[in-house]
N, CA, C and O atoms as a Tinker XYZ file with bonds, in Angstrom:
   340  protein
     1  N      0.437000  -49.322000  -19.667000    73     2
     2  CA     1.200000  -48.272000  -19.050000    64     1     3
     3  C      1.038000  -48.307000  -17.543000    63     2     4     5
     4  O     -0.075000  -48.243000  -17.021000    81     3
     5  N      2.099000  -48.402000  -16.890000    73     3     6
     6  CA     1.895000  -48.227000  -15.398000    64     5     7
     7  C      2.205000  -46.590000  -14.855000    63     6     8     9
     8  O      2.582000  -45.559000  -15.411000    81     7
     9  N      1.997000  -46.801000  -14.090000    73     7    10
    10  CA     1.732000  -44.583000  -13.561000    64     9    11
    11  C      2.974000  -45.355000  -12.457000    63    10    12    13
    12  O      3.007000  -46.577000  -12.312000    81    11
    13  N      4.046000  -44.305000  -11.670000    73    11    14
    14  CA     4.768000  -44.264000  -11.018000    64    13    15
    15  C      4.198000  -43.893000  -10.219000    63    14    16    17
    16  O      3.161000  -43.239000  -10.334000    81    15
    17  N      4.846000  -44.287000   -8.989000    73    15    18
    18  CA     3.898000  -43.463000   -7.388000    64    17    19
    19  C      5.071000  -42.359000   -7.673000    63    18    20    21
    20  O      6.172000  -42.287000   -8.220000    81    19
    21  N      4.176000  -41.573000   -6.982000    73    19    22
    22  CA     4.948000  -39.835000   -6.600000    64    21    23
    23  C      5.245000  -39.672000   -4.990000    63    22    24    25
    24  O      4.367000  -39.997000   -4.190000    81    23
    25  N      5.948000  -39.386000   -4.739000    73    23    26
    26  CA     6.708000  -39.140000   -3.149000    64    25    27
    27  C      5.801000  -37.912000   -2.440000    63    26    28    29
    28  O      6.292000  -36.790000   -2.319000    81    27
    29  N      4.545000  -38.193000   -2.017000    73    27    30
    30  CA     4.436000  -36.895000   -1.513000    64    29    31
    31  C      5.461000  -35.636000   -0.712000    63    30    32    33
    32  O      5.334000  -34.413000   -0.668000    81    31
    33  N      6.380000  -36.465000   -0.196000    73    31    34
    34  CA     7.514000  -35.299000    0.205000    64    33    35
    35  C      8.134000  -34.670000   -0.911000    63    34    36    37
    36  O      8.486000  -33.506000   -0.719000    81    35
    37  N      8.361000  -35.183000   -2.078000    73    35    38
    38  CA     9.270000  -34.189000   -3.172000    64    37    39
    39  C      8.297000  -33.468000   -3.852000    63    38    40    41
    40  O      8.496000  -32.378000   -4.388000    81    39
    41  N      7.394000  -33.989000   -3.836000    73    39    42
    42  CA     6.091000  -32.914000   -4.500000    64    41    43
    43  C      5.715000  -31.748000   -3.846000    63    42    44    45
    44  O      5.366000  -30.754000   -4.482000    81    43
    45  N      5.774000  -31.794000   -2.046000    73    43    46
    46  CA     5.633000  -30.559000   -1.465000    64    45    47
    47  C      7.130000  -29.853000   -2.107000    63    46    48    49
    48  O      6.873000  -28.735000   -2.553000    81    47
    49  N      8.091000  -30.090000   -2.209000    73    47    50
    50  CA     9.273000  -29.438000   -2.569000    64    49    51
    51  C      8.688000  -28.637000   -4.075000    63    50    52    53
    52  O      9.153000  -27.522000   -4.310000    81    51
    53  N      8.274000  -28.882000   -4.476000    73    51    54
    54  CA     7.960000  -28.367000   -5.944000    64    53    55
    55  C      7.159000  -26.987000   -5.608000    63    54    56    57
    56  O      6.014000  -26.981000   -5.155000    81    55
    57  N      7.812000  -25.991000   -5.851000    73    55    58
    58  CA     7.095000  -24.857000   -6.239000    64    57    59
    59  C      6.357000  -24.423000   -7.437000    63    58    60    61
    60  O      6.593000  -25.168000   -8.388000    81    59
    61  N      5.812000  -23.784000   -7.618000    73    59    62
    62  CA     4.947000  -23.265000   -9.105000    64    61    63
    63  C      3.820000  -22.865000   -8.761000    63    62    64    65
    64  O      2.843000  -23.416000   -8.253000    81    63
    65  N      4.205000  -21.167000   -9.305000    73    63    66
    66  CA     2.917000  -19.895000   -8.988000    64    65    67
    67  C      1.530000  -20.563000   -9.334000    63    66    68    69
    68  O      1.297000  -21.290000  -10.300000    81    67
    69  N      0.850000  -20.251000   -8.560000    73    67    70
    70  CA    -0.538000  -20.489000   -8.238000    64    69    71
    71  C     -1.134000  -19.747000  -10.135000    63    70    72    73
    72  O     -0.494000  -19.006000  -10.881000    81    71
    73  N     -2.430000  -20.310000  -10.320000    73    71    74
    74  CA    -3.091000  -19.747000  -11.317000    64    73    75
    75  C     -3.326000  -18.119000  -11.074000    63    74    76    77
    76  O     -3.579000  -17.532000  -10.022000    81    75
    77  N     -3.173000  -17.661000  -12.258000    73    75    78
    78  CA    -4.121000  -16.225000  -12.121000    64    77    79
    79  C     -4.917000  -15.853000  -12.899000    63    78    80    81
    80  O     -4.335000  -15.459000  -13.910000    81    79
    81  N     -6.086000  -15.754000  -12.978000    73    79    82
    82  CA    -7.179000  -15.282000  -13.640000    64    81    83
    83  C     -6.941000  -13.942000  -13.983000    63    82    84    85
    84  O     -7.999000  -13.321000  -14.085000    81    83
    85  N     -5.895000  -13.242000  -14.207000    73    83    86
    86  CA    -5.721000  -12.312000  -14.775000    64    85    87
    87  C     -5.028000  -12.834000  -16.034000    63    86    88    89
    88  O     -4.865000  -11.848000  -16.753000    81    87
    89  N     -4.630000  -13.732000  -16.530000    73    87    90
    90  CA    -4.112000  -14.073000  -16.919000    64    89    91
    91  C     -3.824000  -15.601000  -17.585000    63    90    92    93
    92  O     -2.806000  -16.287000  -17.685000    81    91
    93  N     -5.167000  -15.777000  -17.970000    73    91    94
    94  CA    -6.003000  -16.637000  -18.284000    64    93    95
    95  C     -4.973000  -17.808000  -19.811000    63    94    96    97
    96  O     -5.426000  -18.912000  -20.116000    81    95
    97  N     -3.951000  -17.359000  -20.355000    73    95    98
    98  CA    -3.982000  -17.988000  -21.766000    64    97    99
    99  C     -2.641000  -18.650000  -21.174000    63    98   100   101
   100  O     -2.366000  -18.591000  -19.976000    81    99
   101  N     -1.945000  -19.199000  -22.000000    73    99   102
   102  CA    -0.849000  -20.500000  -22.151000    64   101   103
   103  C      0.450000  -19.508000  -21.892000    63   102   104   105
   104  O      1.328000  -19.685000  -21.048000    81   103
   105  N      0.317000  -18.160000  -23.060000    73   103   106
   106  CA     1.414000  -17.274000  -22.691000    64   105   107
   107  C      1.447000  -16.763000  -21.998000    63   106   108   109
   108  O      0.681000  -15.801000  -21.940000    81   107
   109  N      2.585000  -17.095000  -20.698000    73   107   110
   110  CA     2.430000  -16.129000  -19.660000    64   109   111
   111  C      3.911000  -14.679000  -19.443000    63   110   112   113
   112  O      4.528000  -14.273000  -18.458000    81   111
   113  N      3.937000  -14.381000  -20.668000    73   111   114
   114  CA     4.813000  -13.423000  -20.894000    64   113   115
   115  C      4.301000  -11.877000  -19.873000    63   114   116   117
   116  O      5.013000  -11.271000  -19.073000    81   115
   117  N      3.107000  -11.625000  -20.193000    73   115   118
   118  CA     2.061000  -10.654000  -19.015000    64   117   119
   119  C      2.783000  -10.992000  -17.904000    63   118   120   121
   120  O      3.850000  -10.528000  -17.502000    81   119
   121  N      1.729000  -12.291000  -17.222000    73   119   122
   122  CA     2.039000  -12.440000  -16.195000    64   121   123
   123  C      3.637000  -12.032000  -15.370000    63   122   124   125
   124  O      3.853000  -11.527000  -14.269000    81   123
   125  N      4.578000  -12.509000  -16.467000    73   123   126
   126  CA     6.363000  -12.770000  -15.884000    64   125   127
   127  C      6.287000  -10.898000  -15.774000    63   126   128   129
   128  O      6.472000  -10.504000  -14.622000    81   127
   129  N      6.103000  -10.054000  -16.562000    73   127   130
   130  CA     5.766000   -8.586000  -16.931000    64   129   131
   131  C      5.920000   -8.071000  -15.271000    63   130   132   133
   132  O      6.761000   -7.580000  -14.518000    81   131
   133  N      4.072000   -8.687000  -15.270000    73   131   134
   134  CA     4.209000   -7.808000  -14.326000    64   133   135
   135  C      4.222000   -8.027000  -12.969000    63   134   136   137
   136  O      3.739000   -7.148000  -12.255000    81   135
   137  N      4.843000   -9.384000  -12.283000    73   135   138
   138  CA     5.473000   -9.748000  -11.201000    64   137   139
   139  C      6.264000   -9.136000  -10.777000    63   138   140   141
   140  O      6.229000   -8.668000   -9.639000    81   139
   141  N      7.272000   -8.971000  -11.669000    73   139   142
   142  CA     8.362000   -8.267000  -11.965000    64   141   143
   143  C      8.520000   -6.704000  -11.582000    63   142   144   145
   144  O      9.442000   -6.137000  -10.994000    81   143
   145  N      7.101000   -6.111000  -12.204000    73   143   146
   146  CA     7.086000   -4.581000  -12.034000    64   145   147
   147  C      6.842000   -4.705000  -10.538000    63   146   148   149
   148  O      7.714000   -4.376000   -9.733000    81   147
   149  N      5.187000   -5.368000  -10.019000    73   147   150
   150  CA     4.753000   -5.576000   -8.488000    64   149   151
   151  C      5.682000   -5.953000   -7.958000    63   150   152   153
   152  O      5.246000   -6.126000   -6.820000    81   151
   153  N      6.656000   -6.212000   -7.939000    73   151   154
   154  CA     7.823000   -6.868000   -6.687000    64   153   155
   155  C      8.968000   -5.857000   -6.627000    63   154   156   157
   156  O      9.730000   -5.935000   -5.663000    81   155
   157  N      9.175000   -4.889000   -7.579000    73   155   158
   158  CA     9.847000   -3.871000   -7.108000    64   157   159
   159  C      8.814000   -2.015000   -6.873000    63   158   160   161
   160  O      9.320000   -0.957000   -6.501000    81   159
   161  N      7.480000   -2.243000   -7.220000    73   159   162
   162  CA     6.874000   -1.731000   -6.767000    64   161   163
   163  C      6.247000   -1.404000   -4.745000    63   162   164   165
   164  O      5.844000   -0.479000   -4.040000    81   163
   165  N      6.527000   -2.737000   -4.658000    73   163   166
   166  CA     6.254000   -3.632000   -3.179000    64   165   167
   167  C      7.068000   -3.025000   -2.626000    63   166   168   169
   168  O      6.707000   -2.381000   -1.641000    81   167
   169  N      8.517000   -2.990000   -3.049000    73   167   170
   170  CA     9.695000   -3.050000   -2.581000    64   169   171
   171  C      9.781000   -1.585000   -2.336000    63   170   172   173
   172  O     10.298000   -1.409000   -1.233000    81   171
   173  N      9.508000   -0.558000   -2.872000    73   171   174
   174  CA     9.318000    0.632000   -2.924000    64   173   175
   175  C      8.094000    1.260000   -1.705000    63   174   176   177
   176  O      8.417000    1.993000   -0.770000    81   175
   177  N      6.807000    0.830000   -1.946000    73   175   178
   178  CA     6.015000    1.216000   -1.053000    64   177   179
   179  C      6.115000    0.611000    0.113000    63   178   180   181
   180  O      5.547000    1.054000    1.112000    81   179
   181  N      6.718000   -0.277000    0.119000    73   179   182
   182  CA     6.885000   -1.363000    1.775000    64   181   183
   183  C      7.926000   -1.444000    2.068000    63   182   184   185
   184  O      7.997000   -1.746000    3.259000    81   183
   185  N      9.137000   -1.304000    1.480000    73   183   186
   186  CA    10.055000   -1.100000    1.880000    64   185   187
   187  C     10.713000   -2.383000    1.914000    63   186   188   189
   188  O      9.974000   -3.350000    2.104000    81   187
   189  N     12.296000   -2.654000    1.730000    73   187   190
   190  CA    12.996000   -3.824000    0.867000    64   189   191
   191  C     12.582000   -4.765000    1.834000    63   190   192   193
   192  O     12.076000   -5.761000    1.318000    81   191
   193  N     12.622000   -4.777000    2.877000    73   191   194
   194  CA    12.375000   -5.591000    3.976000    64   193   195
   195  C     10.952000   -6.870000    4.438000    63   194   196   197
   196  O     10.653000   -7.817000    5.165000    81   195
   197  N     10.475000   -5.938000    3.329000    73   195   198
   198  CA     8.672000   -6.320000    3.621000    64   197   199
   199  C      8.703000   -7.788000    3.159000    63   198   200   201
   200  O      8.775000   -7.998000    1.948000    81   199
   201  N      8.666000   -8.595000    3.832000    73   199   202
   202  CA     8.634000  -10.148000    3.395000    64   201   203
   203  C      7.401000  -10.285000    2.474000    63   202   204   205
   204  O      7.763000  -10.887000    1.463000    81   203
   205  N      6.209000   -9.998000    2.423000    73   203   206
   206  CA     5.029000   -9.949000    1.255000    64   205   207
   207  C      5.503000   -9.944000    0.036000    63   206   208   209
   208  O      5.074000  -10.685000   -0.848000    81   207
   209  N      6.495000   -9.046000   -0.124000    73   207   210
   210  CA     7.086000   -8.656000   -1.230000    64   209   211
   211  C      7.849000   -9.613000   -1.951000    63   210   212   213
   212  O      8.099000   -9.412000   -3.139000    81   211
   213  N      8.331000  -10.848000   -1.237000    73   211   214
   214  CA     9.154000  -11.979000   -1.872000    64   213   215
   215  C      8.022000  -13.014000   -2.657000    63   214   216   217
   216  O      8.389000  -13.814000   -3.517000    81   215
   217  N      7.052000  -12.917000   -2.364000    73   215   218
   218  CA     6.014000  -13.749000   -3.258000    64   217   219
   219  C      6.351000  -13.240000   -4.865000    63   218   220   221
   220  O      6.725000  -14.167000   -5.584000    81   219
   221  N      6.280000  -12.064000   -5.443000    73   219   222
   222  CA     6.319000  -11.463000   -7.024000    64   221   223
   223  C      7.712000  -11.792000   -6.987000    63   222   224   225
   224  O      8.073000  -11.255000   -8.034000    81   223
   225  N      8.628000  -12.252000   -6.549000    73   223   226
   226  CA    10.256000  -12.222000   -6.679000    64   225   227
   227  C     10.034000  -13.833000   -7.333000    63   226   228   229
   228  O     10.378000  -14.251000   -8.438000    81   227
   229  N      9.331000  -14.547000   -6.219000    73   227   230
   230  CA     8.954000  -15.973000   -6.657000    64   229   231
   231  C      8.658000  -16.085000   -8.017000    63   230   232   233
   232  O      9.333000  -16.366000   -9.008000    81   231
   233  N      7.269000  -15.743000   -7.794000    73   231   234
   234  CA     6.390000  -15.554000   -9.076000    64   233   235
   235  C      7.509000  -15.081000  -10.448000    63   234   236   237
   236  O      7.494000  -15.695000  -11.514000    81   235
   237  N      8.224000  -14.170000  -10.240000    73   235   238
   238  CA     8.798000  -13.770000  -11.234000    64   237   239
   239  C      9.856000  -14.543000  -11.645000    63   238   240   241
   240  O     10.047000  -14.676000  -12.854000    81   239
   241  N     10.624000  -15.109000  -10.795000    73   239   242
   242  CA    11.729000  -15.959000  -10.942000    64   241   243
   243  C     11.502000  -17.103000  -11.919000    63   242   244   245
   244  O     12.226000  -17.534000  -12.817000    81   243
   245  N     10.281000  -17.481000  -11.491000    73   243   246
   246  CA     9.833000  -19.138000  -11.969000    64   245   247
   247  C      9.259000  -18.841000  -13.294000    63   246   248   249
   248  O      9.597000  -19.697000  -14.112000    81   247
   249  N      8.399000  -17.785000  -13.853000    73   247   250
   250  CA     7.884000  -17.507000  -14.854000    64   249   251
   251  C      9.044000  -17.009000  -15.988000    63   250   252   253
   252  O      9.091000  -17.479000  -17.125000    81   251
   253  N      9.647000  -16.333000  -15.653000    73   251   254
   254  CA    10.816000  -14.824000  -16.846000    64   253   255
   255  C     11.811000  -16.118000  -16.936000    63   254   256   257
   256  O     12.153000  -17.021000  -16.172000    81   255
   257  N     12.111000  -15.693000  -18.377000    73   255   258
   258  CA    13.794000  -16.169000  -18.744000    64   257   259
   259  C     14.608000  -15.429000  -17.767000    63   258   260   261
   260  O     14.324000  -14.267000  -17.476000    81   259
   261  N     15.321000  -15.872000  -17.396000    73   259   262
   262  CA    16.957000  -15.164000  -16.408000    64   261   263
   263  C     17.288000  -14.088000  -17.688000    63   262   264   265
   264  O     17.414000  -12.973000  -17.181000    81   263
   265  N     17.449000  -14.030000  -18.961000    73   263   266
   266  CA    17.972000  -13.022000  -19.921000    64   265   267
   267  C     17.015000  -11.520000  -19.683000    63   266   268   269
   268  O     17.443000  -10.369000  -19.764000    81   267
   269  N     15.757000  -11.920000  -19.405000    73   267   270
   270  CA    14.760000  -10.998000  -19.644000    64   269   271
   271  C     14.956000   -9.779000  -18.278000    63   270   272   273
   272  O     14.907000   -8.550000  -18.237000    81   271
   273  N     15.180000  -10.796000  -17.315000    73   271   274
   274  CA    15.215000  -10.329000  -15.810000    64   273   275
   275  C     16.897000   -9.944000  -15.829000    63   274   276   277
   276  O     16.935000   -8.833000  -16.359000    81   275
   277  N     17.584000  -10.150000  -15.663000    73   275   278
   278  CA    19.034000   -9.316000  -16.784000    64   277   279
   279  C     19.212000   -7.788000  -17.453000    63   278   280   281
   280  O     20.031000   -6.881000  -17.304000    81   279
   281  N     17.842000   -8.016000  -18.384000    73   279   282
   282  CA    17.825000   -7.088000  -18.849000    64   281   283
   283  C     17.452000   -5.939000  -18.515000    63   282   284   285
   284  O     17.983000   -4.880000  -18.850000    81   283
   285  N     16.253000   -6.131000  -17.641000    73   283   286
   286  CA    15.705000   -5.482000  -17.136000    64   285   287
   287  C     16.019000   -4.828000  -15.777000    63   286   288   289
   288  O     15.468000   -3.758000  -15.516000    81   287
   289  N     16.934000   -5.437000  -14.820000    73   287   290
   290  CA    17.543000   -5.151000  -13.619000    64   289   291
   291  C     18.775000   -3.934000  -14.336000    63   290   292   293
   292  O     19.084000   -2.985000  -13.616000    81   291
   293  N     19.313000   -4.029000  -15.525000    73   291   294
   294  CA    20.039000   -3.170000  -16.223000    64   293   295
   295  C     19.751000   -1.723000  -16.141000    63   294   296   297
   296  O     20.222000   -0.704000  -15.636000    81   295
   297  N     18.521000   -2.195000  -17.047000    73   295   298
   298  CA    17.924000   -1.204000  -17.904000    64   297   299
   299  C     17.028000    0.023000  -16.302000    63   298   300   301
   300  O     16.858000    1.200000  -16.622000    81   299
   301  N     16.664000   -0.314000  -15.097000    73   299   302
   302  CA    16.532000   -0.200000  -14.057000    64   301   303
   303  C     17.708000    0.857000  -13.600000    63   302   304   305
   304  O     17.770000    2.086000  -13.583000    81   303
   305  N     18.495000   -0.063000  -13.287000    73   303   306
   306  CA    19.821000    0.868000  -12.851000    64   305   307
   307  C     20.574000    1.827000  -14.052000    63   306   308   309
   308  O     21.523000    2.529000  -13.703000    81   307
   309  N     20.212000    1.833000  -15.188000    73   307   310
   310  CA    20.645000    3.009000  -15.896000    64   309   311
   311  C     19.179000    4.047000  -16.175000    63   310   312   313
   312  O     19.200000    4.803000  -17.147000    81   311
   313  N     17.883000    4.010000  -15.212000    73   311   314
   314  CA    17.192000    4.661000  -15.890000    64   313   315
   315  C     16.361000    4.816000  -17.085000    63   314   316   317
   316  O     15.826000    5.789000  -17.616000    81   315
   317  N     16.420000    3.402000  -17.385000    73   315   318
   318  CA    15.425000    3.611000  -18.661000    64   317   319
   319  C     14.909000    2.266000  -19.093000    63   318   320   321
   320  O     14.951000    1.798000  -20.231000    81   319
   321  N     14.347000    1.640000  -17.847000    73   319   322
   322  CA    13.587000    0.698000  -17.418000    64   321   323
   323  C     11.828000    1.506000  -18.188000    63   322   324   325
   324  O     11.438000    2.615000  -17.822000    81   323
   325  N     11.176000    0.776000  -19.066000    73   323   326
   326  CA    10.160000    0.968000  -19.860000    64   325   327
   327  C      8.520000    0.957000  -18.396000    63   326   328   329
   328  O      7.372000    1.401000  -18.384000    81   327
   329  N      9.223000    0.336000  -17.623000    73   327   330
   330  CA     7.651000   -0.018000  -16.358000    64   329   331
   331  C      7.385000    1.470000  -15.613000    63   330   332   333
   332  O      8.096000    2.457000  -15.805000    81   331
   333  N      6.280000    1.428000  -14.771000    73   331   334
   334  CA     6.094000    2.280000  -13.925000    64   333   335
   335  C      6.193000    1.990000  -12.326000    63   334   336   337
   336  O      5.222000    1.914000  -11.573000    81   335
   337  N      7.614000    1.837000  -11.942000    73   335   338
   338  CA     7.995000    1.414000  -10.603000    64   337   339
   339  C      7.252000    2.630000   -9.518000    63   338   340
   340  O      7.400000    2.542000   -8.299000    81   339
């Protein structure tokens, strides 16, 4: 088997959330959870503007199905979003 060289330039291109020790197992359904809640929590206490706040947008993007985050941006704007924003 030969190994391919890797481009260090397209590899810096590669994003993917850092580990979290909160969150220790394979399923990271938690984790996608509660990025999700912290990034419109952020958004609330810091105000939409707060660039800090685009890290959990990341985080959340890369982790959640698009259906889940869908659902939930819905369920948000009609009020009956299950989190504690």
């Amino acid at each position: 088997m030969s190994s391919t060289p890797v481009d260090p330039e397209a590899q810096k291109k590669v994003w993917r959330p850092p580990f979290d020790a909160r969150f220790p197992n394979m399923n990271q359904t938690r984790n996608c959870w509660q990025n999700y809640v912290d990034y419109f929590r952020c958004q609330k206490t810091k105000g939409e503007d707060f660039a800090a706040c685009e890290y959990f947008k990341s985080v959340y993007t890369h982790l959640c199905p698009g259906f889940w985050v869908e659902a939930w941006d819905e369920q948000r704007e009609a009020g009956t979003f299950p989190g504690k924003i």
